[in-house]
PDB file of N, CA, C, O and CB in Angstrom:
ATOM      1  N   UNK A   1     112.282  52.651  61.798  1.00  0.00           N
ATOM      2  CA  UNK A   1     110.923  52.960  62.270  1.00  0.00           C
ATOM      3  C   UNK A   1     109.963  51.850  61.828  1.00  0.00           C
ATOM      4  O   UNK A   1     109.273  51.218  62.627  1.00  0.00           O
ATOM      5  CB  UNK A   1     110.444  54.351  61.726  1.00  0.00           C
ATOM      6  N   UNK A   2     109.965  51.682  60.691  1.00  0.00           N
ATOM      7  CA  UNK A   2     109.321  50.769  60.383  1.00  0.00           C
ATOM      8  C   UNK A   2     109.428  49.009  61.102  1.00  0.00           C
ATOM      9  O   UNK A   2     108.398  48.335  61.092  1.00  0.00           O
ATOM     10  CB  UNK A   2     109.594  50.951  59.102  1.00  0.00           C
ATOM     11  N   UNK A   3     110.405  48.561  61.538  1.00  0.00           N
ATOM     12  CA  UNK A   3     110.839  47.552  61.958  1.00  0.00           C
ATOM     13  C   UNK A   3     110.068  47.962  63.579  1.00  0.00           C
ATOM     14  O   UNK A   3     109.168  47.192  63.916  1.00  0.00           O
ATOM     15  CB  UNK A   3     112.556  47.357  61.670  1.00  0.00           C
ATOM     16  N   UNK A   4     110.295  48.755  64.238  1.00  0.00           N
ATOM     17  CA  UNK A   4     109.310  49.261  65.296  1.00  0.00           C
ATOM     18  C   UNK A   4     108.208  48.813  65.214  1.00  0.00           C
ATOM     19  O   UNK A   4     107.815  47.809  65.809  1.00  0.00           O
ATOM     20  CB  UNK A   4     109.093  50.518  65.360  1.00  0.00           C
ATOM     21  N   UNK A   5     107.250  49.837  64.094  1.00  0.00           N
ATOM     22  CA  UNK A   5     105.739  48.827  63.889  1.00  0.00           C
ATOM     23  C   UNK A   5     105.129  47.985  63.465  1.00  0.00           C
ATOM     24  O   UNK A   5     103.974  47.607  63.662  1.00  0.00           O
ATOM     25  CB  UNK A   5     105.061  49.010  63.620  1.00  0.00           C
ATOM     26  N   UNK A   6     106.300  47.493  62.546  1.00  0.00           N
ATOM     27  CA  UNK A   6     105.905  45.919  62.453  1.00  0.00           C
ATOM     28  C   UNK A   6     106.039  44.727  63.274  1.00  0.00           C
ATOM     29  O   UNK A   6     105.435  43.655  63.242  1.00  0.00           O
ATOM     30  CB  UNK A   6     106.427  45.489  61.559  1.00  0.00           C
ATOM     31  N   UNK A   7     107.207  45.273  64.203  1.00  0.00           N
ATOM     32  CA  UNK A   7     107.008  44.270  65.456  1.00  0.00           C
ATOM     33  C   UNK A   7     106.387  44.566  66.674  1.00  0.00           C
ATOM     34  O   UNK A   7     106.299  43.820  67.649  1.00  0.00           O
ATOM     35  CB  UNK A   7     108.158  43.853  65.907  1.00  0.00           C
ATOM     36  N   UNK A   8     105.886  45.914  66.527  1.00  0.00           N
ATOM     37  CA  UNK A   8     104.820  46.257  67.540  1.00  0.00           C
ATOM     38  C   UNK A   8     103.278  45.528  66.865  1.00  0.00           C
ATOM     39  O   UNK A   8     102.225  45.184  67.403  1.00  0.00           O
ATOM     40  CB  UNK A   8     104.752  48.176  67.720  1.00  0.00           C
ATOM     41  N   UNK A   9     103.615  45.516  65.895  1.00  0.00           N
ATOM     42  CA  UNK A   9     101.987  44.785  64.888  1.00  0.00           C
ATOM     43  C   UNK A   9     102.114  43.686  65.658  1.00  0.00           C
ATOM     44  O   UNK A   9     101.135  43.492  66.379  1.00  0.00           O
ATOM     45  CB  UNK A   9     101.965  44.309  62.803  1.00  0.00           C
ATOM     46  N   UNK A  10     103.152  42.754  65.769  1.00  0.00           N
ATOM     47  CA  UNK A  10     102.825  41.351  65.733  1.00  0.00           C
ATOM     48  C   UNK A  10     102.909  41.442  67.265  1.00  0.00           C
ATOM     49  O   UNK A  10     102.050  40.605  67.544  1.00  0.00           O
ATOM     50  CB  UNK A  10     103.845  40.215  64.834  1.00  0.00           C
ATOM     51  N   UNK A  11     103.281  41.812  68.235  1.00  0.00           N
ATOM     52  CA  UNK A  11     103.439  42.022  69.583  1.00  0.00           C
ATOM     53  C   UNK A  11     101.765  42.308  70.259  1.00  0.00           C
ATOM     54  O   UNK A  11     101.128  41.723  71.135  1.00  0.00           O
ATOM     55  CB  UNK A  11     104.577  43.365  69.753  1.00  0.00           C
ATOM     56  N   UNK A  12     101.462  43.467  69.396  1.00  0.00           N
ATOM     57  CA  UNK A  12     100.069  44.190  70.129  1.00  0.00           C
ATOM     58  C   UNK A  12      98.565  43.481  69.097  1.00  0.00           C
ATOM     59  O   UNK A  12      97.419  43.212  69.459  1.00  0.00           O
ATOM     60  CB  UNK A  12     100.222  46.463  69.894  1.00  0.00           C
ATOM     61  N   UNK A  13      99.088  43.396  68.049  1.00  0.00           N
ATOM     62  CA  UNK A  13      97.920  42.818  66.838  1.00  0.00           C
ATOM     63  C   UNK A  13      97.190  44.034  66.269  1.00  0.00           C
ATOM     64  O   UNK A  13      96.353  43.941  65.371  1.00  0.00           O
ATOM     65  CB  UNK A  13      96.602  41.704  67.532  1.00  0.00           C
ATOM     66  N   UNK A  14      97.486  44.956  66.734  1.00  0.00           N
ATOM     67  CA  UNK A  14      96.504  45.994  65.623  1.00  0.00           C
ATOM     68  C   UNK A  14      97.224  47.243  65.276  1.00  0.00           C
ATOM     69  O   UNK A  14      96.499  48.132  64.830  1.00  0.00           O
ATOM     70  CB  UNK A  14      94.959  46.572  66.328  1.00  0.00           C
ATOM     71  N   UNK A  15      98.323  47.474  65.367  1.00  0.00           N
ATOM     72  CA  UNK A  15      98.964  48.526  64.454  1.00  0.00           C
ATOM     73  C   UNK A  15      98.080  49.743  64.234  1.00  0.00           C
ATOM     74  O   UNK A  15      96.955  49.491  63.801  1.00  0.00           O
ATOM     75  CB  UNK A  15      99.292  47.913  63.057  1.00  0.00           C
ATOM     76  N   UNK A  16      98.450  51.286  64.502  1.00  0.00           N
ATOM     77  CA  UNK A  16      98.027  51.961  63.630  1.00  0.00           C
ATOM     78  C   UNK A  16      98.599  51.700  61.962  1.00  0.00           C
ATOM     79  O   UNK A  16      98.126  52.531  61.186  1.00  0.00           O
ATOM     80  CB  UNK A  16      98.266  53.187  64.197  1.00  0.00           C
ATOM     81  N   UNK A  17      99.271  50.966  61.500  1.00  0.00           N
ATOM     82  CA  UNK A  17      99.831  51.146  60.223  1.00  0.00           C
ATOM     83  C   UNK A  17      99.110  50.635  59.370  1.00  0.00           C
ATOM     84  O   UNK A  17      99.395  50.290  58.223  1.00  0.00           O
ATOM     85  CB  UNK A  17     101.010  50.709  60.051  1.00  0.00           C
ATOM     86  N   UNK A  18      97.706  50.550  60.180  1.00  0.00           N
ATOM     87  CA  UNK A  18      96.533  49.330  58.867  1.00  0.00           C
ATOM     88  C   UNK A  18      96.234  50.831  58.246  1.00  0.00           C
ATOM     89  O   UNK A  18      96.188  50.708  57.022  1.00  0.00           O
ATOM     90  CB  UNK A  18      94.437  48.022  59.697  1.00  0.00           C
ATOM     91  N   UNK A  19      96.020  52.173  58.630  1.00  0.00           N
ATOM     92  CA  UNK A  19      95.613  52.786  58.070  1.00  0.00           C
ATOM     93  C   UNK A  19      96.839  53.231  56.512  1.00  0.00           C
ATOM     94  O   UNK A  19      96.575  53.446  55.328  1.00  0.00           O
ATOM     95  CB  UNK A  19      95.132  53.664  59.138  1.00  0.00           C
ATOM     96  N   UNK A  20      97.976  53.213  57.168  1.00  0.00           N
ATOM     97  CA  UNK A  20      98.966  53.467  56.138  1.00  0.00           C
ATOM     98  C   UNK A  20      98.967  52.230  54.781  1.00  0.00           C
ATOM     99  O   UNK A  20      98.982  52.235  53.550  1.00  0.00           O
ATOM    100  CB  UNK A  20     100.470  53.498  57.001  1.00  0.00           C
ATOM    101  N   UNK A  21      98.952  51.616  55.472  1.00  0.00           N
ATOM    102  CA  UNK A  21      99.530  50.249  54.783  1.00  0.00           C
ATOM    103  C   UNK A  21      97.618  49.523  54.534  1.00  0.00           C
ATOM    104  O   UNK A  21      97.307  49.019  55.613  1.00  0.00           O
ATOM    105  CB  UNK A  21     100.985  49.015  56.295  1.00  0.00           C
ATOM    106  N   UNK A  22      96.760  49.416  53.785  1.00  0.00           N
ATOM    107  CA  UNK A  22      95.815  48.731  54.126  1.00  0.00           C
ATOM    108  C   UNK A  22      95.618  47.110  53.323  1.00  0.00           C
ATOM    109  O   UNK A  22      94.698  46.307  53.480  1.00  0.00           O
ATOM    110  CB  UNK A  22      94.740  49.701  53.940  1.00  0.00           C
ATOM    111  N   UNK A  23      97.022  46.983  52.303  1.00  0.00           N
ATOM    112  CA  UNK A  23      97.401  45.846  52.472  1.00  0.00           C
ATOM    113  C   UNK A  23      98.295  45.355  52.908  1.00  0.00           C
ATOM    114  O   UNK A  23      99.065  44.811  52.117  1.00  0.00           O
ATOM    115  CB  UNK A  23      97.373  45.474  51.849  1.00  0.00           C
ATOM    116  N   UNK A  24      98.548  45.328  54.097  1.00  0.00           N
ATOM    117  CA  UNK A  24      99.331  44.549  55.075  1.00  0.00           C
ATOM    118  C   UNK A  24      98.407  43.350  55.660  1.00  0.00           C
ATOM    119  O   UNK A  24      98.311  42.134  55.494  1.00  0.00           O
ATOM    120  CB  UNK A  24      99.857  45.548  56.281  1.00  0.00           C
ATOM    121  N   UNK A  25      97.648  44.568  56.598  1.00  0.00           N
ATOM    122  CA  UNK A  25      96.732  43.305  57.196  1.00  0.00           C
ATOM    123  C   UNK A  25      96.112  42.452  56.976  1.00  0.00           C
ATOM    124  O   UNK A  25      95.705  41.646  57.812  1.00  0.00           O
ATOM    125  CB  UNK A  25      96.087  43.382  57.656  1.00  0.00           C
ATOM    126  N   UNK A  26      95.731  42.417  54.887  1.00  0.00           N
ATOM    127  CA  UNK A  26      95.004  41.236  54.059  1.00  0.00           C
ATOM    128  C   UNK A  26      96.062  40.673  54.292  1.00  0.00           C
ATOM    129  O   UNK A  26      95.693  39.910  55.185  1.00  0.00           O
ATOM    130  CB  UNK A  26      94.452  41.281  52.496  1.00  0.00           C
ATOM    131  N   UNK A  27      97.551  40.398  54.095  1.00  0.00           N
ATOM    132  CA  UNK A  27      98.168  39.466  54.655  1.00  0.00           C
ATOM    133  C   UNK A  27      99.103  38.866  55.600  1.00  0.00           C
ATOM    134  O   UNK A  27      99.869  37.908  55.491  1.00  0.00           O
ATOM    135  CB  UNK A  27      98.329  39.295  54.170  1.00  0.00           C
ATOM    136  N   UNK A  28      98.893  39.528  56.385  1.00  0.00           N
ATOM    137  CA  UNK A  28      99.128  39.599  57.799  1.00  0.00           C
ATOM    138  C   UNK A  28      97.821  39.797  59.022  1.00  0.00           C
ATOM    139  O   UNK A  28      97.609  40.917  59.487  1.00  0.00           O
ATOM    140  CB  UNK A  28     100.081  40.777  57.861  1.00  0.00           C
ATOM    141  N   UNK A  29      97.105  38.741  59.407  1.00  0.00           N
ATOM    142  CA  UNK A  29      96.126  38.855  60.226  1.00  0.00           C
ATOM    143  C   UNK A  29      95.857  38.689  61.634  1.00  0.00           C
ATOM    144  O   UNK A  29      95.057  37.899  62.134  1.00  0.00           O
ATOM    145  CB  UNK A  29      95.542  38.334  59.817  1.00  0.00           C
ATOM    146  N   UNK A  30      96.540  39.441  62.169  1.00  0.00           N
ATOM    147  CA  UNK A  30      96.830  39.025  63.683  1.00  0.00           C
ATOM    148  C   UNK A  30      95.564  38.826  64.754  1.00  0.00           C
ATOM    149  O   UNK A  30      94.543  39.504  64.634  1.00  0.00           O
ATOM    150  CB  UNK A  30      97.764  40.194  64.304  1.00  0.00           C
ATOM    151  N   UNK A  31      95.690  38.043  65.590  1.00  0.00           N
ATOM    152  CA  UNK A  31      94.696  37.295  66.403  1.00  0.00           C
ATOM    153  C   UNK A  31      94.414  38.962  66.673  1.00  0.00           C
ATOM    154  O   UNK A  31      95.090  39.934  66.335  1.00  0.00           O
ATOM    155  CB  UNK A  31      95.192  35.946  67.809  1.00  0.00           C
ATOM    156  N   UNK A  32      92.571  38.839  67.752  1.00  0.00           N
ATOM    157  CA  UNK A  32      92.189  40.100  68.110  1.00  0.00           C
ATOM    158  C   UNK A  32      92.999  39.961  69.536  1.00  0.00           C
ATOM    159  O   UNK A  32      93.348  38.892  70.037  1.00  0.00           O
ATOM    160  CB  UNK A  32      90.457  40.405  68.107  1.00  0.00           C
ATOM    161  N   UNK A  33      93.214  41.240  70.064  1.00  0.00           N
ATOM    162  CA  UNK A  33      93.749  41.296  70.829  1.00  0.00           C
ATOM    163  C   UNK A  33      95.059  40.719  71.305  1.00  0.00           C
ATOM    164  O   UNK A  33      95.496  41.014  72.417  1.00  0.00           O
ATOM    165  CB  UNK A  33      93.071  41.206  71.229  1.00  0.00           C
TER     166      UNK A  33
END
């Protein structure tokens, strides 16, 4: 599952998982949109 939204993160750029995870996205910052 997880491998799912982390490559849906980098695919789509905004993840619901910023709410789970809210340091991910300090290092992982994907373009908007």
């Amino acid at each position: 599952n997880l491998d799912r939204l982390f490559s849906a993160a980098f695919l789509g750029g905004r993840p619901p998982t910023l709410d789970i995870f809210p340091s991910w996205p300090m290092r992982f910052q994907p373009p908007p949109g």
